[in-house]
N, C-alpha and C positions, 0 to 999 in steps of 0.2 A: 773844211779845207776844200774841199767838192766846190764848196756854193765862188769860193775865192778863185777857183781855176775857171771857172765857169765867166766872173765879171771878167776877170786879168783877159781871159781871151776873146771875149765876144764885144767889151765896151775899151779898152786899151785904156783902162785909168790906172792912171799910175803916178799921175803930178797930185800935190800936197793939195790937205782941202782948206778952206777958210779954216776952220777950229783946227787944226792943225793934224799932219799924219795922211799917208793915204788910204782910201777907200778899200782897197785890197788888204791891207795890213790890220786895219780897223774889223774885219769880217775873222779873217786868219787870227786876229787873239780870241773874238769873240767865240769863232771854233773851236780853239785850246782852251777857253774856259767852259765853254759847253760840255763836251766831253772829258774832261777833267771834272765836270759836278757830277755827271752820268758815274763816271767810274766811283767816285765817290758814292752814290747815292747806291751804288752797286755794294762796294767793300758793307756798305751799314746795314744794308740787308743781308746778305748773306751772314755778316757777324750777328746780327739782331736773331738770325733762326737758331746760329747755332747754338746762343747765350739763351733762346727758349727751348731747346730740346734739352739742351742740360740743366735747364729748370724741373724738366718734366722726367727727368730720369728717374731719381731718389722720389719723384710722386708714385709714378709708376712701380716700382721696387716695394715702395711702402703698401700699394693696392694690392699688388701679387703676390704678398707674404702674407701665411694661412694664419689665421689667429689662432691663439691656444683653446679656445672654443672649439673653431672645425678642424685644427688637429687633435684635439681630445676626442671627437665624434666621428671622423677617419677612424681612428685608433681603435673605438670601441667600434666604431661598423667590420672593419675588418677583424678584429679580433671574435665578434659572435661569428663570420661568415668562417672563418679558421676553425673554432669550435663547430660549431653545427655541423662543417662537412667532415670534420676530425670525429662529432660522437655519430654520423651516417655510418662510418666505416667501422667504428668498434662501436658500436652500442649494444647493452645486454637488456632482457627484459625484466621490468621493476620486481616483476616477485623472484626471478631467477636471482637479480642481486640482494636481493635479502636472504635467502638461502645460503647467499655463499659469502654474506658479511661484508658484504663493498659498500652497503647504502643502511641506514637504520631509519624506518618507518613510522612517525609519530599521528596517530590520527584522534581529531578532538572532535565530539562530536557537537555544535553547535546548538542545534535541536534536531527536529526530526527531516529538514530541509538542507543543511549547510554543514558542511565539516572543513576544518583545518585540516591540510596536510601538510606534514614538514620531514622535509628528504634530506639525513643527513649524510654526507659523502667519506664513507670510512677507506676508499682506495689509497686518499695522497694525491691525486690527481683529477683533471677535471674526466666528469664521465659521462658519457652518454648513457641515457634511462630511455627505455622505450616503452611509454604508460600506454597500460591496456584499453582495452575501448569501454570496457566495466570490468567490477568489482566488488567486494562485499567486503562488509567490517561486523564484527560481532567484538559484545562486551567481552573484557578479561577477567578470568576468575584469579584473586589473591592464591597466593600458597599457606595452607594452614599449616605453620606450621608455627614451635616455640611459642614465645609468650603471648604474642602477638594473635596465636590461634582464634581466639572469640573474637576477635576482630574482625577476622578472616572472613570466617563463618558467617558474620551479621552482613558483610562485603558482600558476600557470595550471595547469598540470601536477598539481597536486594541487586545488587547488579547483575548476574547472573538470568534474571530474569526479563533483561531491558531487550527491548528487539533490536535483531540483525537487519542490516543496514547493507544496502546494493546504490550505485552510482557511477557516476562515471566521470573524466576528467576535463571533461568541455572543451570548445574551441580554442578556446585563450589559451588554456594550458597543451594543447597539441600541436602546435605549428612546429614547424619543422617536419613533417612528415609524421609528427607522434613521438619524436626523440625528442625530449626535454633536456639539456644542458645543464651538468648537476656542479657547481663549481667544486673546488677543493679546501677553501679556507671558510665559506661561509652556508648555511641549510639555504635550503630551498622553500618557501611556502605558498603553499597552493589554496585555492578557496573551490569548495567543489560542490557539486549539489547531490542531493542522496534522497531517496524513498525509504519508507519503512519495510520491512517485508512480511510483519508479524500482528498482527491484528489484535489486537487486545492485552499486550504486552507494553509493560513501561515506558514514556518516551524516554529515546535517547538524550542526554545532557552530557555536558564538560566534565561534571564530577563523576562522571562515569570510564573507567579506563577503556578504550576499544583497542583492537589492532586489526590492521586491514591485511585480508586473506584475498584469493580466487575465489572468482562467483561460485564455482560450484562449492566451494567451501558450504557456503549458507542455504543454498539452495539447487537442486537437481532439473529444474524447470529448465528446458532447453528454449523456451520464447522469451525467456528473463533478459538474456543478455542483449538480444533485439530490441525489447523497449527498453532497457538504461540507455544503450546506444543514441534512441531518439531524446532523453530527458532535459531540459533546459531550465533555467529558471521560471520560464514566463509559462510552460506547463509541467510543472510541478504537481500541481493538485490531479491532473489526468492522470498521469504517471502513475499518481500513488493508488488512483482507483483503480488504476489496469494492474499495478504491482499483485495488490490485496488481491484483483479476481485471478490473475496467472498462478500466484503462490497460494493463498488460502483460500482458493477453489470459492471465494466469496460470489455470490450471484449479484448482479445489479438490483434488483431490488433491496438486498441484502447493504449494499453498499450507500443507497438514499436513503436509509434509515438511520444511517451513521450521523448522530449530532455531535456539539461542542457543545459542553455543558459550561455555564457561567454561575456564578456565585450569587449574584444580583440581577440582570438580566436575561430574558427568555433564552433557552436555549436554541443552538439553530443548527442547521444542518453542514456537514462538515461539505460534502460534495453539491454543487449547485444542478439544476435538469443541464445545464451547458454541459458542466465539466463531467459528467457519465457520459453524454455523446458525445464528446471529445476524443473518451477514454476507452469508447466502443467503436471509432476511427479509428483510433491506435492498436488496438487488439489484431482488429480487422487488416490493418495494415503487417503489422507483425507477422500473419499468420499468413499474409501471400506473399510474403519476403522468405516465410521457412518455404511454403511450398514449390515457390520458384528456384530457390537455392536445390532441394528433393530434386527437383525435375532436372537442374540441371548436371546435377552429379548423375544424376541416373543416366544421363542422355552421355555423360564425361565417360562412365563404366561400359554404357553399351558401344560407341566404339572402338575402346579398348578392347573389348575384346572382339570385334570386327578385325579388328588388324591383326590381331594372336591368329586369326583363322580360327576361334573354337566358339561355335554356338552353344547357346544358351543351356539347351538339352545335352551338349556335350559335357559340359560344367557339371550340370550337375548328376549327370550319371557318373563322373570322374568323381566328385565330391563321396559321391554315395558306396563308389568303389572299396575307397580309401577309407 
């Protein structure tokens, strides 16, 4: 319309042309179709996005719906995160629930390295167990009793005599802070590693019944519980030579003498030159972990009683009083 105002005014055409129509009028429709395609070409874009966004909608909707996969793994992530911090707040300790009949304790002994454990939850609900840092299991003696008595007795007689057994629950089974998650419809089983403690006493086997007690149950050795603490799979054999020298006062020399007898082939030695200095690392270690711990209770008592205002000579003239 512009370009039409523009001729009409500056060139004054306005008489008909040869092919017919005037110049002016000829510009003025070509204007009105021009802009007539524009709007056009307008309406078809704008309808063309909206007919793709609503393509992309039900795409979209379909992306951001969780699949029954990661809502099953939501589900079970929150539900352990729900537990673990439900059994932080009530959790009892594993031998305390055996005492009081909330947990029933089945321990198998594999050999003299590995035991099953199976935690079954007598509460009704799920419960938080706070597994110790060690342990011990010793064989169980039958009841003689009824007809069954000579039975008992041949039980006794052979199991009775297998050695007691100390370990501990490993990494895998302590997360959480040490509070294992005992559910309520189904046991728990654990796979745990264990030392002997008895030197010359029967290996531990399956066919043998154990039940697992408090370390000091089996033993009064207060370095014991130190090196079960450190025991893993992969020193095992250290372990067990440091076990033998903690509990049966075994000497190292004592302890490289120790073979594995074979039926057919040489016999050889149970502990390698490694695995004794591994196991006199380990001792060594143990025994500056008690001493440090010593010093620092001592250092814990002696300000205590800094702050009471009562020296040392006071104490125990007061002690001596009394």
């Amino acid at each position: 319309m512009y370009a039409c105002r523009v001729l009409r005014r500056h060139f004054r055409v306005n008489r008909p042309l040869p092919f017919g129509g005037s110049l002016p009028r000829i510009f003025e429709a070509a204007g009105t179709k021009l802009r007539s395609s524009m709007m056009t070409a307008r309406t078809l874009f704008v309808r063309g996005s909206l007919a793709f966004a609503l393509l992309l909608v039900p795409v979209w909707c379909f992306a951001a719906r969780p699949t029954a996969k990661s809502m099953s793994a939501s589900a079970s992530t929150s539900k352990d995160n729900a537990s673990t911090s439900e059994g932080e707040r009530g959790s009892v300790d594993l031998f305390d629930a055996i005492d009081a009949g909330l947990v029933e304790v089945k321990f198998i002994p594999k050999n003299e390295k590995q035991a099953h454990v199976r935690i079954k939850n007598r509460s009704g609900k799920p419960l938080g167990v706070r597994l110790p840092e060690a342990f011990g299991a010793r064989a169980v003696l039958a009841q003689a009793a009824g007809a069954g008595m000579l039975n008992d007795f041949v039980k006794n007689a052979q199991n009775g005599g297998a050695q007691n057994l100390g370990g501990n629950f490993g990494a895998p089974n302590n997360r959480n802070g040490g509070v294992f998650n005992v559910p309520a419809d189904k046991p728990a089983e654990l796979r745990v590693a264990c030392v002997c403690l008895e030197y010359g006493k029967p290996t531990p086997r399956p066919a043998i019944p154990y039940e697992m007690v408090r370390l000091d149950t089996v033993s009064k050795e207060p370095s014991l519980a130190g090196l079960l603490h450190r025991l893993e799979a992969s020193n095992q054999r250290e372990v067990q030579a440091a076990a033998w020298h903690f509990v049966g006062g075994m000497s190292w020399r004592q302890l490289a003498a120790v073979h594995v007898e074979h039926l057919v082939e040489a016999n050889e030695p149970l502990f390698t030159a490694g695995d004794l200095k591994k196991a006199k690392e380990l001792v060594d270690e143990v025994a500056a972990d008690a001493k440090r711990s010593e010093s620092q209770s001592g250092q814990a008592g002696a300000h205590g009683d800094e702050g009471r205002g009562e020296s040392p000579g006071r104490s125990a003239a007061l002690a001596a009083s009394h």
